[in-house]
C-alpha positions as CSV (number, residue, x, y, z in Angstrom):
1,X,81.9,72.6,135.8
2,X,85.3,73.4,134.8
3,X,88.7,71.9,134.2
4,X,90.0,70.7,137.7
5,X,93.7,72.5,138.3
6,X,96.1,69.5,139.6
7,X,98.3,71.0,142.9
8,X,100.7,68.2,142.1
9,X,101.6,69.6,138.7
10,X,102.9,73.0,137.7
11,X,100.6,74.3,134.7
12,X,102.4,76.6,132.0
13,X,101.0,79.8,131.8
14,X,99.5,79.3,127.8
15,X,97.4,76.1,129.8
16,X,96.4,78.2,132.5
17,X,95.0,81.4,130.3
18,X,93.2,78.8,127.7
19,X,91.9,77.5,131.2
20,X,90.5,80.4,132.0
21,X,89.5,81.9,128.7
22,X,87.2,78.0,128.4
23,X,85.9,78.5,131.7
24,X,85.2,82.5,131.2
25,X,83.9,81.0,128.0
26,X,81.0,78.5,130.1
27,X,82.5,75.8,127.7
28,X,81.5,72.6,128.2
29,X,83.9,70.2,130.3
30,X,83.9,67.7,127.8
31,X,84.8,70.3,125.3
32,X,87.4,71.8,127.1
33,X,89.3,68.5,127.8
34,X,89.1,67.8,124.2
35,X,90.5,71.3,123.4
36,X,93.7,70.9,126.1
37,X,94.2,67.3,123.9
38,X,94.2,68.6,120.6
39,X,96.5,71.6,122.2
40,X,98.8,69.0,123.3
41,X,98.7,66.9,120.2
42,X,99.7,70.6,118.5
43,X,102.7,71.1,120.8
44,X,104.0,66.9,120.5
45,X,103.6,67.6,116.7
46,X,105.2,70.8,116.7
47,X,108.0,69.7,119.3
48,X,107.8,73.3,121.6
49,X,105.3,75.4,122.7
50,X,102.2,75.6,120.9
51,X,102.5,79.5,121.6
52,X,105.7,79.7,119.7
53,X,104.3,78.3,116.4
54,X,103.6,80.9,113.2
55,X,100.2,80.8,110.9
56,X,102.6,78.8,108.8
57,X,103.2,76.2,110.5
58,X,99.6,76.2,112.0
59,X,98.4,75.5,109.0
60,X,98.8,72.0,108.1
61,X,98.6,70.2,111.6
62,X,94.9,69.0,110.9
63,X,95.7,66.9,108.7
64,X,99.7,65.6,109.3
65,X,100.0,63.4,112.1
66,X,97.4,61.6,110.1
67,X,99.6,61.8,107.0
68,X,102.7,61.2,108.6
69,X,101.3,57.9,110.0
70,X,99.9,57.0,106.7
71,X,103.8,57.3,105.3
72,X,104.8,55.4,108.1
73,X,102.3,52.9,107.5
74,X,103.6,52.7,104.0
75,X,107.2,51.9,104.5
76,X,107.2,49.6,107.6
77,X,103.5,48.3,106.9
78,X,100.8,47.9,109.6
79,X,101.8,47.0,113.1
């Protein structure tokens, strides 16, 4: 089983290859899903296209958003 494709929403073509490339791929729904969320995590971190981003600034998104709430944490304490 593979990623359903939503009529009602227009997927951008970097969605619709790594779709493709999963499903060409036989990977695993679950996995998929969890592949399209950390790709969208990427691009909300990033703030643009995942497909824009150099190894550069690949690089260190496994571990900021958890660093950068840590900091946040820090100066406003826990919510």
């Amino acid at each position: 089983m593979e990623l359903s494709m939503s009529d009602t929403k227009p997927v951008s073509p970097l969605r619709q290859r790594m779709i493709e490339d999963m499903a060409a791929r036989k990977l695993n729904p679950h996995t998929q899903r969890s592949h399209i969320s950390s790709c969208k995590r990427f691009a909300a971190w990033l703030k643009r296209s995942p497909d824009t981003a150099t190894p550069d600034e690949v690089r260190p998104f496994p571990t900021a958003p958890r660093r950068e709430r840590s900091e946040r944490l820090k100066q406003n304490g826990p919510s």
